[in-house]
N, C-alpha and C positions, 0 to 999 in steps of 0.2 A: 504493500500500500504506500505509496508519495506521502511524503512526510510533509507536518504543518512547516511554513517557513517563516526562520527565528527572524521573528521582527518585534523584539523586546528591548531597543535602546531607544533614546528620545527623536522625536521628529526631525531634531538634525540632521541629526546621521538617514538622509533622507538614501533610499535604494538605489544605486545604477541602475537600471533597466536597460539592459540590450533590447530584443528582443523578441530583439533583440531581443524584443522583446519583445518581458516579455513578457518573444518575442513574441515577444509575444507573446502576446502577447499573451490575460491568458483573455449545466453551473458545480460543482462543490469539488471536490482532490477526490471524492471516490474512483471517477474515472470507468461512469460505467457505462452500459456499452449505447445507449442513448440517454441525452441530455436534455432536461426541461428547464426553465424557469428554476432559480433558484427556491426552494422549499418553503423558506421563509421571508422571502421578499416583500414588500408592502403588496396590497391587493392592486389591479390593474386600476391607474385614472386616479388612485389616492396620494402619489405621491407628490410634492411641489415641485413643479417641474423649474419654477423659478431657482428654488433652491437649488436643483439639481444645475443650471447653470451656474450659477456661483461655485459648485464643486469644481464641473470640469473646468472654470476660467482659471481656480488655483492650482489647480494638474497641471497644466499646460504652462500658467505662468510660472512654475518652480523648474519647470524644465524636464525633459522626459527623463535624460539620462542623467542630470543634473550638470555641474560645471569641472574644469578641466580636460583630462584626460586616461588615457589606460590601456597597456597593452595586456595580452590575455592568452595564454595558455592552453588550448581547445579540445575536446574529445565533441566528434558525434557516434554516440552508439546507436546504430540501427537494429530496432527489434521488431521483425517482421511477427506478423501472427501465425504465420507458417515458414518453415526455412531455418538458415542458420543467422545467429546475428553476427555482424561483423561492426568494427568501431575504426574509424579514422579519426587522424588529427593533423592540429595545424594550427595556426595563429590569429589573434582578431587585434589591432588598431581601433582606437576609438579616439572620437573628440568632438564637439559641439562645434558645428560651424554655422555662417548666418543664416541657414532658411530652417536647422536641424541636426540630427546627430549623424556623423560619418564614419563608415566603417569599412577597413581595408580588413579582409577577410582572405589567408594563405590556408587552401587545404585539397589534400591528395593531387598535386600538382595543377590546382587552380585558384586565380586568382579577381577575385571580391573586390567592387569598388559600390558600396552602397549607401545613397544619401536617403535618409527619412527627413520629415516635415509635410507640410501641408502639397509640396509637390515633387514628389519621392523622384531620383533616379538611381540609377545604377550600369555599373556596368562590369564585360568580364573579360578575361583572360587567357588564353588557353595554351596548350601544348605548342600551337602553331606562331604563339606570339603577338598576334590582332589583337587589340582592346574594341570592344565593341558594345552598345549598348546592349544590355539585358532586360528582358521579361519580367513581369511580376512572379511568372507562375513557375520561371528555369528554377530545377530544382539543385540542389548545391553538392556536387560530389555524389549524386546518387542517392541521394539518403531522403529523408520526408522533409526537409529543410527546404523553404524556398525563399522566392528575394521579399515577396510579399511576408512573408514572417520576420524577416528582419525587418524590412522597412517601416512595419505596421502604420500605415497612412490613414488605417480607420481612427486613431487617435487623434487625428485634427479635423475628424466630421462632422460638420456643426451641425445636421440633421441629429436630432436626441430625439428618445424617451428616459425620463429619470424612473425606474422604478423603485427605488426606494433602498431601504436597506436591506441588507442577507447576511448569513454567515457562511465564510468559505473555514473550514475545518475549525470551526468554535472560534473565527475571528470576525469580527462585523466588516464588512464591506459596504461599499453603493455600488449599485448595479445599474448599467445603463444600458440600452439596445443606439449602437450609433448606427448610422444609416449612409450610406454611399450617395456621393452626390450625383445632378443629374446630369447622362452622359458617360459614366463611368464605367472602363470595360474593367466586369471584376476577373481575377485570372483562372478563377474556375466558377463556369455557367450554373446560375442559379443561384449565387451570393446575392442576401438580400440586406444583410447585415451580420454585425456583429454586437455579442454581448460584451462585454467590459466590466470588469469587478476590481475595483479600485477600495485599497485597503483605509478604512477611515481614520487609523491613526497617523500616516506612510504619508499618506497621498500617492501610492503605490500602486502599481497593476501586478495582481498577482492572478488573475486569470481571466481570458478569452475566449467565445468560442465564435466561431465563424459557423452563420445559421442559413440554412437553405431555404428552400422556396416555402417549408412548409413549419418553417420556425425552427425545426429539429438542427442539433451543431453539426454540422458534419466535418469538424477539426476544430480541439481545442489546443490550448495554451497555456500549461500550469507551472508556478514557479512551486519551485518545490523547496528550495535550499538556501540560504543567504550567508555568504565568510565576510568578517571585518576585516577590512584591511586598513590599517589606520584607523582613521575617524570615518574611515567609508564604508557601506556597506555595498555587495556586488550583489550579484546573482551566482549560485554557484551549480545548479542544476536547475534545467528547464524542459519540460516536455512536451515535445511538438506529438499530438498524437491525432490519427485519421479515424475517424469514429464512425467509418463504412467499411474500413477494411480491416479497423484496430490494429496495424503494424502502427511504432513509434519511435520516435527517434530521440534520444534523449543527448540533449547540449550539458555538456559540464564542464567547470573552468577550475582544471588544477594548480595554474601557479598565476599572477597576476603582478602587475608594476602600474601605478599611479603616478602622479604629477609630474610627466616626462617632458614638458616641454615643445609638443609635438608643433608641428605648422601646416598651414594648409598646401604647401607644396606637396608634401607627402600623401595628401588625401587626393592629385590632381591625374585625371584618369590617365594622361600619356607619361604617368610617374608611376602606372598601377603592375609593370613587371619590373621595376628599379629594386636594388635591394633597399629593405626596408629601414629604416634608423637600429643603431646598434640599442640594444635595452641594456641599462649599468646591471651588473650584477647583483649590486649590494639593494638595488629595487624591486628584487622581485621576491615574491611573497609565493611559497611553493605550499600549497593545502594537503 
């Protein structure tokens, strides 16, 4: 069973959120094989929806991933519902740049250039050398990971419903259903929205599910894990899981370095096969 995630220090020490969150980003950690409304959520049309803007205006304004920087130390383990699993790794770059958070993304000999914000792009890398723009829906080394989970652009959908509060594994949340603006090719047909359960002491997202034509998730998004590092908190496992096929893939970050100084030359797509900045040694933080 996905462990509750330690979110017991004060509001400061506000979460990174990949998602990278996350990514995603993410109703409750059971994780069962279909998804409703969370159990105890307020009743439909009761909840203030005025209030509910005021939550997400202070989400957003604290910053998804919050400030600085971070480089990251990567496992994704693929657990198919049938098959064998197998786990690749590789390295994630982060840093807030101005429209959002940027992440240079090294794994199984491809390479990640992914911007979130209100107007996501991305782009990739390959064996051949081309940097070229990528898909929402390319998925990343083979695994259930796609660019749309890291970039999570449902988090600046100003279409809402506040439904009110829930608890995700004995911890109170708000729950919202955002909605896709108009025009919006989603990367897998039939996205009508997403849920969002944002932890109400955090300002955090600790789970997502991404809902089909008929409300049902058909991919959620659970954090499961949080390491301090410093005075920060990460994400230290996150599961991206397919809730039609139930294969999942799980992101976990075993060593980590903070306030490196990065620039945005580093984040710039014809820099995305350059070797990447040297990480100091004595900054990294191995879990």
């Amino acid at each position: 069973m996905p462990r509750s995630p330690k979110l017991s220090s004060p509001v400061r020490h506000r979460a990174l959120f990949l998602v990278l969150i996350a990514l995603a980003v993410p109703g409750g950690f059971a994780q069962s094989g279909k998804f409703g409304p969370p159990a105890d959520r307020a009743a439909g049309g009761k909840a203030d929806q005025a209030e509910g803007a005021r939550i997400l205006a202070d989400f957003r304004g604290t910053g998804i991933i919050g400030e600085g920087d971070c480089w990251l130390s990567v496992e994704l383990r693929v657990m198919p519902r049938q098959g064998s699993e197998r786990t690749v790794t590789g390295t994630l770059l982060g840093m807030r740049g101005a429209s959002g958070p940027l992440f240079r993304l090294s794994v199984a000999g491809e390479h990640w250039l992914i911007e979130s914000g209100p107007h996501p792009t991305a782009w990739t890398a390959g064996a051949t050398g081309d940097v070229v723009p990528a898909a929402a829906g390319q998925t990343v080394a083979g695994t259930g990971l796609t660019v749309f989970d890291l970039q999570m652009p449902f988090l600046h959908w100003t279409d809402f419903t506040y439904e009110g509060q829930a608890k995700v594994r004995g911890r109170p949340t708000h729950s919202f259903i955002l909605r896709p603006p108009p025009g919006y090719v989603p990367p897998e047909p039939g996205l009508t929205g997403v849920r969002v359960l944002l932890d109400v002491q955090f300002q955090a997202m600790v789970q997502a599910e991404l809902l089909g034509a008929k409300g049902a998730a058909v991919k959620s998004i659970a954090l499961l894990d949080l390491k301090k590092v410093g005075d920060q908190y990460i994400p230290k496992e996150i599961d991206f899981r397919n809730n039609q096929t139930r294969d999942k893939t799980r992101f976990t970050v075993t060593a980590a370095a903070l306030g490196l100084g990065l620039t945005a030359e580093t984040f710039a797509p014809g820099n995305l096969r350059a070797e990447p900045p040297a990480i100091p040694p004595g900054k990294v933080v191995k879990f």
